[in-house]
C-alpha positions as CSV (number, residue, x, y, z in Angstrom):
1,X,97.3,85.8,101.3
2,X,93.5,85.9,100.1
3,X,93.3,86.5,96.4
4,X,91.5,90.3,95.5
5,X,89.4,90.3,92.5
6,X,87.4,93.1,90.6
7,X,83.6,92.0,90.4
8,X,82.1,96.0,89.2
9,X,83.0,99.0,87.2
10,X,81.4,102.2,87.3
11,X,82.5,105.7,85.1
12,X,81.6,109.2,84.5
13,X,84.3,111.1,82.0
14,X,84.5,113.5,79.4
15,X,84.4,110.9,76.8
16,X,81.6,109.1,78.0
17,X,79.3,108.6,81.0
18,X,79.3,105.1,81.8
19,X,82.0,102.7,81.2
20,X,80.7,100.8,77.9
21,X,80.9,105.1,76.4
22,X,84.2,105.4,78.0
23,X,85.5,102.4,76.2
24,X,83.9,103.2,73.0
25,X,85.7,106.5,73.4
26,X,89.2,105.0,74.3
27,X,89.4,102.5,71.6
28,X,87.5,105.4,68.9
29,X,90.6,107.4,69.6
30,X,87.7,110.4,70.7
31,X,89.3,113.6,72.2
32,X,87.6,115.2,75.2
33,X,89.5,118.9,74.8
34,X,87.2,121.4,74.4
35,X,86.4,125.3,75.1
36,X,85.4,125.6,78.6
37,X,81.6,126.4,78.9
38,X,81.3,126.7,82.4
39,X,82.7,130.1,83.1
40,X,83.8,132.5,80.9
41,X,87.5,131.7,80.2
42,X,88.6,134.5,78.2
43,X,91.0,135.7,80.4
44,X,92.8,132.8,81.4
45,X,95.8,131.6,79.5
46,X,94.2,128.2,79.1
47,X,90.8,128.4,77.9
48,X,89.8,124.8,76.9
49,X,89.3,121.7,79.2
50,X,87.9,118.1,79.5
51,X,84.7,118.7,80.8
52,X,81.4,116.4,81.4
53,X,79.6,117.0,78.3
54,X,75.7,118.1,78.7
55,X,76.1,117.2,82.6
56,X,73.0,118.2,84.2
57,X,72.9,117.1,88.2
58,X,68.7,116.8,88.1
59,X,69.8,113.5,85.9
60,X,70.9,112.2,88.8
61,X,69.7,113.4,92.1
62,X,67.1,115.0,93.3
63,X,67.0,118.9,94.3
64,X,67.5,118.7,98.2
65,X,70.6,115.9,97.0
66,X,72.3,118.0,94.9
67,X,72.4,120.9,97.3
68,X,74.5,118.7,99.9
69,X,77.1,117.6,97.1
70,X,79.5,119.4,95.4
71,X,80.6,118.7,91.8
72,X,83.7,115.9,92.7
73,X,81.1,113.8,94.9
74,X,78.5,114.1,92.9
75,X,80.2,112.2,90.1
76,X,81.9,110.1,92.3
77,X,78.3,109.1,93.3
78,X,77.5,108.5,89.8
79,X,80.4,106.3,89.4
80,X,80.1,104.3,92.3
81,X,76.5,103.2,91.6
82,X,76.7,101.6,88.2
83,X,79.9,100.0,89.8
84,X,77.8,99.0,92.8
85,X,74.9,97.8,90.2
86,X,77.5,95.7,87.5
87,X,78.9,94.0,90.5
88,X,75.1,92.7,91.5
89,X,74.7,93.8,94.9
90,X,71.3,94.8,95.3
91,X,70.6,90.9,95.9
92,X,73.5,89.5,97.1
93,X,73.6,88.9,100.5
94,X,76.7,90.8,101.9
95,X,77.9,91.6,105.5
96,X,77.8,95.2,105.5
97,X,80.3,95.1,108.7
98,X,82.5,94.0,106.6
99,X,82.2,96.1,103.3
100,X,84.1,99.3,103.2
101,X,84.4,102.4,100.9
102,X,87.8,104.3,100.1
103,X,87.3,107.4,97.9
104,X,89.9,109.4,96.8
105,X,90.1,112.9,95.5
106,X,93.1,115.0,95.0
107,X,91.4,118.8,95.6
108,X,88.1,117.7,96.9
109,X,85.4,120.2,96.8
110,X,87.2,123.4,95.5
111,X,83.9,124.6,93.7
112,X,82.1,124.8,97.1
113,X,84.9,126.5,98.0
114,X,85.2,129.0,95.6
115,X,81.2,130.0,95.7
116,X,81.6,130.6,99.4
117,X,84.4,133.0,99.6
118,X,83.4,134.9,96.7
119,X,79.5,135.5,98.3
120,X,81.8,136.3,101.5
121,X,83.6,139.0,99.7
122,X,81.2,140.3,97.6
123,X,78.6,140.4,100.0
124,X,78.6,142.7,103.1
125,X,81.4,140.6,104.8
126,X,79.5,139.6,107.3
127,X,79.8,135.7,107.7
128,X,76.7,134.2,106.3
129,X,77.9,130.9,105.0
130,X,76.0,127.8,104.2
131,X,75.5,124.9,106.7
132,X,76.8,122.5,103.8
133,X,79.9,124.7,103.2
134,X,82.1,122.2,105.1
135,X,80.5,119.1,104.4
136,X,80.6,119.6,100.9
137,X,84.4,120.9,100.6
138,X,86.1,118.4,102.5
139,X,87.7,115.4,100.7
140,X,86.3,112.7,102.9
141,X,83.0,113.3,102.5
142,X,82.2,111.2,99.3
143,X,82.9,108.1,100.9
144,X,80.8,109.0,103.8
145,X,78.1,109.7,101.0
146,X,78.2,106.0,99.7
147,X,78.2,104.3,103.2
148,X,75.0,106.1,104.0
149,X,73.7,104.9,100.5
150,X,74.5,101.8,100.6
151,X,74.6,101.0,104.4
152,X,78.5,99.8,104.2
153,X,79.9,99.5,107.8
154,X,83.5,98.4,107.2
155,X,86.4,100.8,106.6
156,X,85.6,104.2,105.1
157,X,87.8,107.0,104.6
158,X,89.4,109.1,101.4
159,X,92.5,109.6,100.3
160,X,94.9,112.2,99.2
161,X,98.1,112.2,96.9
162,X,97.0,114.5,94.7
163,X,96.8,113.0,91.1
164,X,97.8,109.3,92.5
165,X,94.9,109.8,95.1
166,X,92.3,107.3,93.8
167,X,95.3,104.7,93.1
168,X,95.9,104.6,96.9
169,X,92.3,104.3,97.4
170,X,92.8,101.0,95.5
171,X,96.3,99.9,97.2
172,X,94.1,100.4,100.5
173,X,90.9,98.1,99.1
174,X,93.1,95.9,98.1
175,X,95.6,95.5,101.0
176,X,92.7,95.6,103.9
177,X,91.0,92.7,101.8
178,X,94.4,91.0,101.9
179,X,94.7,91.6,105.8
180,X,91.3,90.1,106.0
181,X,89.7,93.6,107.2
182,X,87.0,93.5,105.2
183,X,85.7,91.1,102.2
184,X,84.5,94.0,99.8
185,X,85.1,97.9,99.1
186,X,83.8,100.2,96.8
187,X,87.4,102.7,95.7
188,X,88.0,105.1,93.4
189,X,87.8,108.8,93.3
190,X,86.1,111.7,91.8
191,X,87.1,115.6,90.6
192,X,85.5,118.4,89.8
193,X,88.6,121.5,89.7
194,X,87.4,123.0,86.4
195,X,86.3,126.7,87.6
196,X,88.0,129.9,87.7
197,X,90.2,128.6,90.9
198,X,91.7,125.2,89.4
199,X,92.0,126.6,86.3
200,X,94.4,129.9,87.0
201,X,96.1,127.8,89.8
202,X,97.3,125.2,87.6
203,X,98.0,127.7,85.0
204,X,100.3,129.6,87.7
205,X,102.1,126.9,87.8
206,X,102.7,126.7,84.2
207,X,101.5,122.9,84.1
208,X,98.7,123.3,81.5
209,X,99.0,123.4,78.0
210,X,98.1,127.0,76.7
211,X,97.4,125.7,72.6
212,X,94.1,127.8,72.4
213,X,94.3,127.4,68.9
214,X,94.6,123.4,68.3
215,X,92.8,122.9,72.1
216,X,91.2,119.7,70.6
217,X,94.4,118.1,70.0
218,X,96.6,120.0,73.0
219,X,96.6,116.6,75.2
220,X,100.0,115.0,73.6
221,X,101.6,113.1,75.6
222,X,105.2,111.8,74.3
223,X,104.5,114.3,71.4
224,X,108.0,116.6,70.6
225,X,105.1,119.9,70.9
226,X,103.8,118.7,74.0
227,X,103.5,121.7,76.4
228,X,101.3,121.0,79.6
229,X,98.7,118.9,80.8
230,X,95.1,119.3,79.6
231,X,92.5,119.4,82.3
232,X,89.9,116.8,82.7
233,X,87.0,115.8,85.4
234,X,85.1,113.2,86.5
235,X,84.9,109.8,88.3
236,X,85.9,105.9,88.4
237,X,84.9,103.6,90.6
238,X,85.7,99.5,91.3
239,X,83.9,96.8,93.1
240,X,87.0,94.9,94.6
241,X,86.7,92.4,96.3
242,X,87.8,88.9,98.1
243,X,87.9,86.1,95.7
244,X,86.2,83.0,97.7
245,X,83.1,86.4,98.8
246,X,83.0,86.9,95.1
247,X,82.4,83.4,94.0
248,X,79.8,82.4,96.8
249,X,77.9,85.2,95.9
250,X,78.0,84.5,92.6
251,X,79.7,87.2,91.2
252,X,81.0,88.1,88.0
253,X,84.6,88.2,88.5
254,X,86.3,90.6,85.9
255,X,90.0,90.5,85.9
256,X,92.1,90.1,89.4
257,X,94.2,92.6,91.5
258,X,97.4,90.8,91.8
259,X,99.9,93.8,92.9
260,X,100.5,97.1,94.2
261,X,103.8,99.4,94.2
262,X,104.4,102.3,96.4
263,X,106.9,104.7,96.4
264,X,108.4,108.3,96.5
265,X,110.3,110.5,94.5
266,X,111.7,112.3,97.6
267,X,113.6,115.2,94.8
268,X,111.1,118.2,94.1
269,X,107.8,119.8,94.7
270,X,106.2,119.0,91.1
271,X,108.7,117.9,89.2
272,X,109.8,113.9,88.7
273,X,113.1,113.2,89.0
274,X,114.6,113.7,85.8
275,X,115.9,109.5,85.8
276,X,112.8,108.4,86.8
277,X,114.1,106.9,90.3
278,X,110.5,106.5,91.9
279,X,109.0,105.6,88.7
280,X,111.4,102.6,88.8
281,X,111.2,101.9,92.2
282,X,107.4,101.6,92.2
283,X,106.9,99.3,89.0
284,X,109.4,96.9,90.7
285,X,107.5,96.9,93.9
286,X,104.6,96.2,92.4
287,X,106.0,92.8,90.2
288,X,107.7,92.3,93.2
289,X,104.2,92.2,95.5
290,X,102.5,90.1,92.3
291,X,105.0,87.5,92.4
292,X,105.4,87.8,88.2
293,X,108.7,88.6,86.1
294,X,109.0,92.0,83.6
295,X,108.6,89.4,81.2
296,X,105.1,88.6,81.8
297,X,103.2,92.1,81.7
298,X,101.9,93.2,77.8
299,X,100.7,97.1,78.7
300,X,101.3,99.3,80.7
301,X,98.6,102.6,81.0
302,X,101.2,105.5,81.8
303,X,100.6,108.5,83.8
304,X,101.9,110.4,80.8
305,X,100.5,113.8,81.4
306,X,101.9,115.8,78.5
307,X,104.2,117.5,80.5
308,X,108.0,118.5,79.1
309,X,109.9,116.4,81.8
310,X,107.2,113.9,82.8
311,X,107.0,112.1,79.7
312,X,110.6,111.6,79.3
313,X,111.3,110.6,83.2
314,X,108.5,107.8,82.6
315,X,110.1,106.3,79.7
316,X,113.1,106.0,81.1
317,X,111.7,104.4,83.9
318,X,109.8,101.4,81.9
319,X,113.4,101.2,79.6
320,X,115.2,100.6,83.1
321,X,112.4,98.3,85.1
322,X,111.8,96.2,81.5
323,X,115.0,96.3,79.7
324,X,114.8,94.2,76.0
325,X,111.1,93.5,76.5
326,X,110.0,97.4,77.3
327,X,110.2,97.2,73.1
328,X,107.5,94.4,73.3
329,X,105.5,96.3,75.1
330,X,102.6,98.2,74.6
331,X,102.6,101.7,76.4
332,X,99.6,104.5,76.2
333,X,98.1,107.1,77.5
334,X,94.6,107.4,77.8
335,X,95.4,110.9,79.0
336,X,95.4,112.1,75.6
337,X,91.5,111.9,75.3
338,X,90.2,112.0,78.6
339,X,92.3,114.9,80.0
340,X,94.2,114.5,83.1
341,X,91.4,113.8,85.6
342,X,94.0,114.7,88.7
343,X,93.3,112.8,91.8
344,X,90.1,110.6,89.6
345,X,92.9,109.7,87.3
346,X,93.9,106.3,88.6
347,X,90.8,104.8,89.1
348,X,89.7,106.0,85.3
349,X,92.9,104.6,84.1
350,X,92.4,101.4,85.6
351,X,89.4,100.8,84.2
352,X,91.4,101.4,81.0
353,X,93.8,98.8,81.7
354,X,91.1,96.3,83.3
355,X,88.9,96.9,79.7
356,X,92.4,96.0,77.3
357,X,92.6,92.9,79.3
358,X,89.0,91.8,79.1
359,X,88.7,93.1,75.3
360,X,92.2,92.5,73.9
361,X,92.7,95.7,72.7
362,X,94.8,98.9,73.6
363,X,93.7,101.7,73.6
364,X,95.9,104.3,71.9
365,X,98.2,107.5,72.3
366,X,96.5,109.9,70.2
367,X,98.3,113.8,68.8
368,X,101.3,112.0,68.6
369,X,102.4,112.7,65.4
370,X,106.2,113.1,66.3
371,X,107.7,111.6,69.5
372,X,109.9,113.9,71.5
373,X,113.8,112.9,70.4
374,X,114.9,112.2,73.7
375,X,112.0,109.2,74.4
376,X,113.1,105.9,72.7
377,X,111.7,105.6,69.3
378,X,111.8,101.7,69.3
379,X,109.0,102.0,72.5
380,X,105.5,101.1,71.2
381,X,103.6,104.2,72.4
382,X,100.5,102.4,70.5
383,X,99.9,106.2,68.9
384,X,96.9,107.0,67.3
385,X,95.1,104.0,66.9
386,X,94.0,101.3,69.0
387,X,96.2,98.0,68.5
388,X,94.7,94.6,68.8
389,X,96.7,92.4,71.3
390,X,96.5,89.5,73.7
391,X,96.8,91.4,77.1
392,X,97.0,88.7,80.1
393,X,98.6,91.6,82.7
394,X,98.0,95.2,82.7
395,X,99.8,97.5,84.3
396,X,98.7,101.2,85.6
397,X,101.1,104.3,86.6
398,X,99.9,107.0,88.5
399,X,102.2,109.7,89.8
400,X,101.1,112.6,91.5
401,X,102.7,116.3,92.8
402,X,104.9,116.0,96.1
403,X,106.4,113.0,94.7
404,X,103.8,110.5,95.3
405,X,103.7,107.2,93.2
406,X,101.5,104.7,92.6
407,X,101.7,101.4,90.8
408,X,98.8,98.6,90.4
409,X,98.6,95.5,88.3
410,X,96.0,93.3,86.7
411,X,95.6,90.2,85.2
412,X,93.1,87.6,83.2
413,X,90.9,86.2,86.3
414,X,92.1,82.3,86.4
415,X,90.3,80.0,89.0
């Protein structure tokens, strides 16, 4: 099988809008929670977020631009270009028939939504809605964005597993290069759910923390006073591509792709199963497809949301995949500052992992002042502070609603 390498990184979080501020960020321990300032929140049980700090579209695009884009693909846009420009394409001579994009988002564009149904109803009902309306609500339509940017021909699609959405975009980049179905893609994903409509949804559902009065610190996973998930946004985006493509062209290759787990919970609607099943069923696919013993992999980026059961089922699941040398791990989740960036989450976290194994260092678990009794105490949930470490092999966990798991590891790049 051809080897699969990552050659660009692009970002756009609430910690920082490129990927040099997202690391700074990660590795500063810096907590993206705060009040929400884009609506008036006071009536919501939750009424704090993750949001793009000082995030102004005219930065980025021009009037007529912005007016086809909604939120999500407007920072997917962002974080596919300073991917696109770290990898060095604007002079690299690349077979656009054969580059592809895959971008994921879990909701898509639920802003767009939400504006046109409320002019609907509180207009005179009469139905006056924008020409854009679709185009700018439907998942898909960030990748199409990007191949009309930057003229790629190959495969382009999104895709959709809720919060493990942008982790399947990279499972598909990475499989299709394998297949020999393309030699470059452009994955990741983007969302933008932070209005009244994401915001009392998730609430509904009781999966967002409500602590209004420590909201900077209310992202905790593993922490005993966990209670819900904090609410991010944003966008992540790679450059992966086939190894001998990468190296003709010259390309700075950055870590390599060297397996990808799949699996399903097949037990509940939203909740994990309590034993962690799928979670253990997906890390051993993935060593499985990389060809590399438990032994082998120093950190592993967890979904760890900050929700009651999650946490726990996760844990389990690394104890029962790893046995001894789960203690000699390191575990984190990057959750805990950037939010929980739903179907943008995977790609953002594997930049995470990709950045400990080019820097060395892991990033930490931060609010964990007291792990929850029923997670092993002996695990190394790297809390608080960022821990300086050889990392060689990465791997990242991404888990979303429906039962939908995702699984993807890294390692140093060796010739």
């Amino acid at each position: 099988m051809r080897r699969v390498v990552v050659t660009g990184m692009g970002a756009l979080t609430p910690i920082g809008k490129n990927v040099e501020e997202l690391w700074q960020g990660l590795i500063n321990g810096v907590s993206g929670s705060d009040l929400i300032t884009r609506f008036n929140a006071e009536a919501f049980k939750t009424k704090f977020a993750c949001e793009i700090k000082n995030y102004d579209s005219a930065d980025y695009f021009d009037r007529k631009e912005a007016r086809k884009l909604d939120r999500y693909a407007q920072y997917g846009m962002i974080a596919a270009d300073e991917a696109y420009r770290q990898a060095g394409q604007d002079d690299a001579e690349i077979d656009k028939e054969r580059a592809g994009i895959i971008w994921a988002s879990g909701i898509g564009g639920i802003e767009t939504f939400k504006n046109e149904i409320e002019n609907f109803i509180q207009g005179d009902r009469i139905p006056r809605f924008s020409p854009f309306f679709i185009p700018k609500m439907i998942s898909d339509i960030a990748a199409g964005m990007m191949s009309m940017k930057y003229g790629y021909m190959g495969p382009n699609y999104g895709t959709v597993s809720a919060c493990a959405s942008s982790t399947n975009a990279i499972i598909d980049a990475y499989n299709l290069i394998r297949l020999n179905m393309a030699d470059l893609f452009i994955a990741g994903g983007s969302e933008a759910a932070i209005n009244e409509v994401g915001l009392g949804g998730f609430n509904s559902m009781q999966a967002l923390s409500t602590n209004n009065e420590e909201y900077k610190t209310a992202s905790r996973p593993f922490e005993v006073s966990r209670d819900g998930f904090v609410m991010g946004e944003g966008g992540g985006g790679l450059i992966i591509e086939e190894l001998e493509h990468a190296k003709k062209r010259g390309a700075n290759i950055i870590c390599e792709l060297i397996g990808c787990g799949l699996s399903a919970d097949a037990y509940h609607l939203t909740a994990p199963h309590p034993e962690g099943d799928g979670a253990v069923l997906v890390m051993k696919n993935a060593l499985k497809e990389a060809g590399i013993e438990p032994g082998a992999v120093d950190y592993i980026n967890v979904h760890g949301t900050a929700t009651p059961l999650g946490d726990i089922s996760e844990a389990k699941a690394i104890k029962r995949v790893f046995g001894e040398h789960a203690y000699k791990l390191n575990i984190s989740s990057t959750k805990s500052m950037t939010g929980h960036l739903l179907g943008a989450a995977g790609a953002v976290e594997s930049l995470a992992v990709i950045l400990a194994i080019r820097n060395n260092i892991v990033p930490p678990t931060i609010n964990l002042k007291e792990t929850d009794p029923q997670i092993d105490p002996k695990l190394n949930l790297t809390p608080n502070t960022a821990q300086k470490r050889e990392v060689n092999v990465g791997i990242n966990n991404t888990f979303g609603f429906g039962g939908h798991n995702t699984s993807v590891i890294f390692r140093k790049y060796e010739d």
